[in-house]
BAKOLTOR-960540 format. One record per atom (N, C-alpha, C): x, y, z. Coordinates in steps of 0.1 Angstrom, whole numbers, plus 2048, in hexadecimal, padded with zeros to 3 digits. Layout:
<sites>
XYZ
...
</sites>
This chain:
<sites>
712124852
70B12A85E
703136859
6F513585C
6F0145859
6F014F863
6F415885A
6F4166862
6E816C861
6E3174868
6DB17A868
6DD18B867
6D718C85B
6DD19B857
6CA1A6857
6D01B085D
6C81B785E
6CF1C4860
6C51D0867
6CB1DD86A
6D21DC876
6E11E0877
6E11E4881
6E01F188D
6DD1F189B
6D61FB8A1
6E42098A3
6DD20F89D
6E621D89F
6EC21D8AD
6F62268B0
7052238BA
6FA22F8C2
6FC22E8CF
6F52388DB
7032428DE
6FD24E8DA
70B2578DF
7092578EB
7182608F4
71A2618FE
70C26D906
7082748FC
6FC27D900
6F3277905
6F126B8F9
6E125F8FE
6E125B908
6F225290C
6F024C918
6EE252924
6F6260925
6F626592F
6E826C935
6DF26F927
6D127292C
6CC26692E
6D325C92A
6C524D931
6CA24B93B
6D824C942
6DA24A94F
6D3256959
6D3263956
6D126B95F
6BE26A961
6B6269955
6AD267956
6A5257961
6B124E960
6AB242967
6AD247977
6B524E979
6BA253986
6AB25A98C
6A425E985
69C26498D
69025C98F
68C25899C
68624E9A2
6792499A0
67124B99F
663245994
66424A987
668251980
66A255972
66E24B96C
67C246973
68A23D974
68623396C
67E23097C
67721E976
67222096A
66322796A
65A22695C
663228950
66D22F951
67422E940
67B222947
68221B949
68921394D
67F206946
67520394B
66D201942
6671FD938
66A20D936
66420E92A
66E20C921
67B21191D
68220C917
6861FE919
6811F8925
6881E6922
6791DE91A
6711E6919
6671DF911
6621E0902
66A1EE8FE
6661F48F3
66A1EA8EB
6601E98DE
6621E88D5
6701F38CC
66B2008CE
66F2098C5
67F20C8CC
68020C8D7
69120E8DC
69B2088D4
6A520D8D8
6B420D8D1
6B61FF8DB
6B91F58D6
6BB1E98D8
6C91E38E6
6D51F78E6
6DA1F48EF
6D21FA8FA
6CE2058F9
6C3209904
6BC20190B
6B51F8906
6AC1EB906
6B81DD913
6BE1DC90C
6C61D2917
6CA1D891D
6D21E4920
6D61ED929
6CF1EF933
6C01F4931
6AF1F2937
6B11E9940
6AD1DF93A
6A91CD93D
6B61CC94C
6C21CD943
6CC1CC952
6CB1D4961
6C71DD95A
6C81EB966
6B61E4972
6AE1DE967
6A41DE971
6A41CD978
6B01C4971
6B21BD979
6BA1BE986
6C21C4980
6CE1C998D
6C61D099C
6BF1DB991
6B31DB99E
6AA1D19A6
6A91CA9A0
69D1C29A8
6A91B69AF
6B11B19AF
6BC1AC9B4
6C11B49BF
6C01BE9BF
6C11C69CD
6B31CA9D1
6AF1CE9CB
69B1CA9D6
69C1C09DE
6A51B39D9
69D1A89E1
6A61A79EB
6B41AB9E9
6BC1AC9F3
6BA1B49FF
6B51BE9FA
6AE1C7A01
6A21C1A0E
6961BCA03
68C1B6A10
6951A9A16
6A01A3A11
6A319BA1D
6A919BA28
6B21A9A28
6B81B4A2F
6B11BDA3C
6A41BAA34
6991C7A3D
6941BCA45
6911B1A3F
68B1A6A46
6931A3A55
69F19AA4D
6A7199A5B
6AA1A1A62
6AE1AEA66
6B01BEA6B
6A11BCA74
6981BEA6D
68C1BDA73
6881AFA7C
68C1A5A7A
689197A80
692197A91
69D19FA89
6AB1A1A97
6A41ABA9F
69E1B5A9C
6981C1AA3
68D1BFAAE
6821B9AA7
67A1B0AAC
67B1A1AB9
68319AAB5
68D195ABA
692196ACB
69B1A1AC7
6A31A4AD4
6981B1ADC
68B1B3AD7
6811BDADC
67B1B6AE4
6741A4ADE
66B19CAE4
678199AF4
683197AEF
68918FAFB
68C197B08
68D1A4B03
6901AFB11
6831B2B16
6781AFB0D
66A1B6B15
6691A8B20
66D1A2B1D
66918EB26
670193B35
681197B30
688198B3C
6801A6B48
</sites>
């Protein structure tokens, strides 16, 4: 079986992570590094999938989100059209 041997990516201290978490926290900044570390080339490779997950998890609740807002809004609308009739 071949292995594939190369460098492996230096360990992220607890410092790192805790500035990548507190930095994604803040809300358009968030995203663009979010980002930008899930696309870099040059990122620390846990950073990088760490990234990638955090902006899927997000967009998995976006959509939950518009389908949430949708129906809320469909029901709103809804029971608006039926009392204006009565």
């Amino acid at each position: 079986m071949d292995h594939i041997q190369g460098e492996t990516a230096p360990v992220m201290s607890l410092k790192d992570w805790v500035i990548s978490v507190l930095i994604s926290f803040i809300p358009i900044v968030g995203f663009i590094m979010l980002l930008v570390w899930a696309f870099s080339d040059s990122a620390n490779p846990n950073k990088k999938n760490w990234a990638k997950a955090t902006l899927i998890i997000f967009a998995a609740f976006f959509v939950l989100y518009l389908i949430f807002a949708f129906l809320f809004m469909g029901a709103i609308m809804s029971s608006a059209g039926l009392e204006s009739m009565g």
